[in-house]
C-alpha positions as CSV (number, residue, x, y, z in Angstrom):
1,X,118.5,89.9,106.0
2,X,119.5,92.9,108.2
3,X,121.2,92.9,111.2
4,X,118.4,91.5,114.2
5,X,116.8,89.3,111.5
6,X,114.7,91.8,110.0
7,X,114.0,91.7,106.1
8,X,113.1,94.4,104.2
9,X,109.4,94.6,103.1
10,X,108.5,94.4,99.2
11,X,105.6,97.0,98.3
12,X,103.6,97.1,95.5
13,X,102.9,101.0,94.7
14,X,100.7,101.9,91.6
15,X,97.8,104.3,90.5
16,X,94.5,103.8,91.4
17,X,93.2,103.7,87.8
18,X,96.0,101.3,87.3
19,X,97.8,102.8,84.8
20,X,101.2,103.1,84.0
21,X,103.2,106.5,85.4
22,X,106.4,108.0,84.7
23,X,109.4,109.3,86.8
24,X,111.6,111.8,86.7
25,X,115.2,111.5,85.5
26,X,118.8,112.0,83.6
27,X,120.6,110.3,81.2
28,X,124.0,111.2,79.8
29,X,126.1,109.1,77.3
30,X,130.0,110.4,78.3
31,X,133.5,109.1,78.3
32,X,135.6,108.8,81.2
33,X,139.2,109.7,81.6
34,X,140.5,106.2,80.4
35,X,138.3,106.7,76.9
36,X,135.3,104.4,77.3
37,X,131.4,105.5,76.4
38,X,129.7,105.0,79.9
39,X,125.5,105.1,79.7
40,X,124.1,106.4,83.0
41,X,121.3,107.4,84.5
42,X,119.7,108.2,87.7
43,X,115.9,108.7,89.4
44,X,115.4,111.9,90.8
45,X,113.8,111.5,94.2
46,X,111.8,114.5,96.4
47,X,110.3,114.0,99.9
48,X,107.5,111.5,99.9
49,X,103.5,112.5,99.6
50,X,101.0,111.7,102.4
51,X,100.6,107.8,100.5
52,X,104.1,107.0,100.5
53,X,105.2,108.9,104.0
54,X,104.2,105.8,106.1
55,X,106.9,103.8,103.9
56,X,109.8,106.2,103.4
57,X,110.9,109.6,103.8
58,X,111.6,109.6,99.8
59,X,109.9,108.8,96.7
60,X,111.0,109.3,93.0
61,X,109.3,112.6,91.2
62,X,106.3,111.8,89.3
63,X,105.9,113.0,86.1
64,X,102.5,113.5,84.9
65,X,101.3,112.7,81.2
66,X,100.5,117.0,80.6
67,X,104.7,117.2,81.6
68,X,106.0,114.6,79.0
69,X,106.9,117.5,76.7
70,X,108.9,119.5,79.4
71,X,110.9,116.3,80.3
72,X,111.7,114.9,77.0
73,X,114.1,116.9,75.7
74,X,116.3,115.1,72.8
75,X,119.8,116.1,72.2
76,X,122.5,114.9,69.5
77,X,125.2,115.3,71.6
78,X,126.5,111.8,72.1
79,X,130.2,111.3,72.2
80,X,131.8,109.9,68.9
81,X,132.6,106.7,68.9
């Protein structure tokens, strides 16, 4: 609980139509100084749309279906093992 006995609230945010929606983000595959692979990632976040305002100043970015191509971008540049 937070401090003065206030939880945070759970939401349940989808689409209308119910279907499933992607969000924006990055992914690297690196090694850090002392030589281990690290996987990481992160959710890129923009301020929040008229729905979502009333819950948070920040949402993650939507990626719409048309967009997949512009996100997806593969690359063989993993480090060697």
């Amino acid at each position: 609980m937070e401090e003065g006995g206030q939880g945070q609230q759970p939401y349940l945010i989808r689409r209308r139509d119910h279907r499933p929606f992607a969000f924006a983000g990055l992914w690297s595959s690196w090694r850090n100084p002392e030589g281990s692979l690290l996987e990481t990632f992160t959710i890129l976040t923009t301020d929040a749309n008229p729905d979502i305002r009333g819950l948070h100043d920040r949402m993650p970015v939507v990626v719409g279906r048309d967009d997949f191509g512009l996100c997806l971008i593969p690359r063989s540049t993993t480090p060697s093992a």
